[in-house]
C-alpha positions as CSV (number, residue, x, y, z in Angstrom):
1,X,0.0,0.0,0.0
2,X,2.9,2.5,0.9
3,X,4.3,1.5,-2.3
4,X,1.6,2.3,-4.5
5,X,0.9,5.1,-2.7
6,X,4.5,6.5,-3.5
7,X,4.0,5.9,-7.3
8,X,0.8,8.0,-7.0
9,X,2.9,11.4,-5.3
10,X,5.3,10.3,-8.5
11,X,3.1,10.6,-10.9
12,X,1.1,13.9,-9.7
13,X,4.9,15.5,-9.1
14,X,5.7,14.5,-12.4
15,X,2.2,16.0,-14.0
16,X,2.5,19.4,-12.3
17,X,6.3,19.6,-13.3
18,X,5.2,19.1,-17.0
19,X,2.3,21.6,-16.8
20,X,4.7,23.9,-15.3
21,X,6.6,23.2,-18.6
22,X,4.0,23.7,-20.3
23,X,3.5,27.1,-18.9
24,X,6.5,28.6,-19.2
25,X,7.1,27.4,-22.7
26,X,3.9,29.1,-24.1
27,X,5.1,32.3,-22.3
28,X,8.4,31.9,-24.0
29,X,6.7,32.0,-27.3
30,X,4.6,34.5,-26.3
31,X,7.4,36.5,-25.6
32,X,9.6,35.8,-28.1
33,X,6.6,36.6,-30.6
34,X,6.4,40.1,-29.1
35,X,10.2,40.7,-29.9
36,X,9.7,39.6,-33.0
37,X,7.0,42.2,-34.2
38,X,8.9,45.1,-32.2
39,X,12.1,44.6,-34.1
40,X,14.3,47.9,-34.9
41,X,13.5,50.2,-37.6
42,X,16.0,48.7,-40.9
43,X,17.5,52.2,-40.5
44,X,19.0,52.0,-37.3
45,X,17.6,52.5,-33.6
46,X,14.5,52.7,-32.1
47,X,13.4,55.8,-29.1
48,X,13.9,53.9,-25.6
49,X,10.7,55.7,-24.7
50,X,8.7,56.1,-27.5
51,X,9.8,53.1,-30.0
52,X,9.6,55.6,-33.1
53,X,13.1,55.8,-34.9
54,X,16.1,58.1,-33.8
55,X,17.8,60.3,-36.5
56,X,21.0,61.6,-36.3
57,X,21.9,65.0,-36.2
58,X,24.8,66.8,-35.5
59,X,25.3,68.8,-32.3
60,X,28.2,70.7,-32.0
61,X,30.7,68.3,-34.8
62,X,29.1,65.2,-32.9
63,X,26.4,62.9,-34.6
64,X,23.7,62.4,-31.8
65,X,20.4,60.3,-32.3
66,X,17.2,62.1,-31.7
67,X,13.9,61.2,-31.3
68,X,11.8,63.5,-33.8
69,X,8.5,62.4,-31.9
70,X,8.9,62.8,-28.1
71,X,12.6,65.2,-28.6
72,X,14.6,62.8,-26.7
73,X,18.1,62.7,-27.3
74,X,20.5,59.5,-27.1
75,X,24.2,59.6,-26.9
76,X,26.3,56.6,-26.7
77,X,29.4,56.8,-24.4
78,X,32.1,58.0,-27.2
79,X,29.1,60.9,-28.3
80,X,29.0,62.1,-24.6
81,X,32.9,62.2,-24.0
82,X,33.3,64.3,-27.0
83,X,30.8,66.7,-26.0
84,X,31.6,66.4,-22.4
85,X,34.8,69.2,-22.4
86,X,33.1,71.4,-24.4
87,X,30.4,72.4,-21.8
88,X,33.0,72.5,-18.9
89,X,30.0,75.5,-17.4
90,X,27.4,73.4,-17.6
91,X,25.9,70.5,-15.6
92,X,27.4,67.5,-18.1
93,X,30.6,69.5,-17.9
94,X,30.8,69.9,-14.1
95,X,29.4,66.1,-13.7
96,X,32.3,64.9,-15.9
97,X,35.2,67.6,-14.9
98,X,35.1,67.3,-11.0
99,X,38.3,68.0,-9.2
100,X,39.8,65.2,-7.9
101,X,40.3,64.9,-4.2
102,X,44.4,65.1,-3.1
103,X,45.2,62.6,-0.4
């Protein structure tokens, strides 16, 4: 009797484990089908906070993206280092050219 009732906790551990599967594999394709039909625009990135594609313009000799729907602007790390020393005055400057502390 212990025996059989063993194979019967087997058997229902084994069902929920598969529909647990079976739950986490639809939400995978689920997922994975909502990635697909938000892909990037072919002509290069997509606004973080509005999904509508970035064009570049140029800011000071720099080639920025911007967001021509919500006026967002995206620099990548190399973009905001080259504009970084030339506005020393104002808060990107100051954030970036802090004096360093002697010990």
């Amino acid at each position: 009797m212990a025996d059989e009732k063993d194979r019967l906790g087997d058997k229902l551990h084994q069902k929920e484990k598969a529909d647990e599967d079976r739950f986490f594999a639809e939400r995978d394709r689920e997922l994975l089908a909502r990635l697909r039909s938000h892909k990037e625009p072919a002509d290069g990135l997509s606004c973080p906070r509005c999904a509508k594609p970035l064009a570049a313009v140029s800011y000071q000799d720099v080639t920025v993206d911007q967001c021509p729907a919500c006026g967002g602007v995206w620099l990548d790390r190399g973009e905001l280092e080259a504009l970084a020393p030339r506005e020393r005055e104002s808060w990107l400057g100051r954030f970036f050219h802090r004096p360093k502390p002697v010990v």
